[in-house]
N, C-alpha and C positions, 0 to 999 in steps of 0.2 A: 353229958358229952362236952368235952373242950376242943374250942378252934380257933386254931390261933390264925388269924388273917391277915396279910402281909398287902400292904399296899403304900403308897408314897400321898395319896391325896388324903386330905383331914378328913374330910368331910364322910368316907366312906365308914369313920366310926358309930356314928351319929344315924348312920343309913340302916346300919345290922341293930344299934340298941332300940331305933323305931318298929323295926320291923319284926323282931324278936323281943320286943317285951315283956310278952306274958314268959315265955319260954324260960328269959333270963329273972324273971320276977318270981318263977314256981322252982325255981334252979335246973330246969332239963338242961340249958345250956348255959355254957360258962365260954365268953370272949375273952382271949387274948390279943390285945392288937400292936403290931410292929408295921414301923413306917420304912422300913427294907430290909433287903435280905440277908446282910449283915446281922443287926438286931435278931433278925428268928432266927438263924443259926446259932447265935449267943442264949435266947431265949430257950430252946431247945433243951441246950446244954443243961440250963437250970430246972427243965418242965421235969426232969424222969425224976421217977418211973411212969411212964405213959398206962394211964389209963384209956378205957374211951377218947379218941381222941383225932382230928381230921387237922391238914393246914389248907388253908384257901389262900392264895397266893397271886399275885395280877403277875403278868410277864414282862411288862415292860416296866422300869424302875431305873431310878438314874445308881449309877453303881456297879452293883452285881445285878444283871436279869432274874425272872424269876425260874428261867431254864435254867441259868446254870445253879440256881439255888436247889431246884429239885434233883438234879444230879447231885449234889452234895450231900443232902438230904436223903437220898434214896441210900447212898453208898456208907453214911453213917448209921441211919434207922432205915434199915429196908420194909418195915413192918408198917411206918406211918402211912395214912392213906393219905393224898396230895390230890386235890382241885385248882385247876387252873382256872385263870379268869383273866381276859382279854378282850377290848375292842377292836384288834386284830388281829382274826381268828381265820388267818388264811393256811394256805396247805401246809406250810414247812414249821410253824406254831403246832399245829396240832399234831404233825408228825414226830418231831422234838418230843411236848410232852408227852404223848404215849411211850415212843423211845426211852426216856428216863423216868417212867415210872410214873407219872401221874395218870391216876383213875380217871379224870375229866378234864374236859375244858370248856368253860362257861364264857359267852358273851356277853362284850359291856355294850348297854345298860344290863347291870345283873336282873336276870329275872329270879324274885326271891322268891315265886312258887316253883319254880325248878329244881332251885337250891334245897329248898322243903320236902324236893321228892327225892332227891340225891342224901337228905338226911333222914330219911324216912318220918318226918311231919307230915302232920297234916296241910295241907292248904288253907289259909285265913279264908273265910269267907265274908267275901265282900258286897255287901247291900245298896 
């Protein structure tokens, strides 16, 4: 599976390769990451033909948002599936993304056993 994730803070790279390691170490999953929405639009452009494939995306972003990224996104590939991801996850974010086509919308802090169940992983078991 590839997913390209779209977010503006660095660190949030660093977050998916800890937490998906085995994953990306056995090849189940393959990251693409883009620091906006811009970028994964361009990114896009060059990814087809889509195979397996999800974007996860934060909404707030200095630039383009990630709403109006997924309305653009939906109205070019309406096939991609789209997760949203927000730490402000109030009514008119979530209304929006549903609206234009995102499948979800995940709170920040991401919980990455959520995200595991939205990809159909398993959950790490933690000791």
């Amino acid at each position: 599976m590839r997913i390209l994730v779209i977010d503006d803070e660095e660190d949030v790279q660093i977050m998916f390769k800890q937490h998906f390691r085995q994953e990306i170490k056995n090849k189940e999953i393959d990251f693409i990451f883009a620091m906006s929405a811009m970028e994964a639009i361009n990114m896009l452009d060059d990814l087809q033909p889509f195979n397996t494939f999800l974007v996860l995306s934060d909404i707030n972003m200095p630039g383009m948002s990630g709403l109006e990224m997924v309305h653009i996104i939906k109205e070019t590939w309406p096939d991609l599936e789209i997760v949203m991801v927000t730490a402000y996850s109030n009514e008119e974010n979530i209304r929006k993304s549903k609206q234009y086509g995102a499948k979800d919308l995940l709170p920040k802090p991401l919980d990455f056993d959520l995200l595991r169940q939205i990809l159909g992983k398993p959950q790490k078991n933690i000791h």
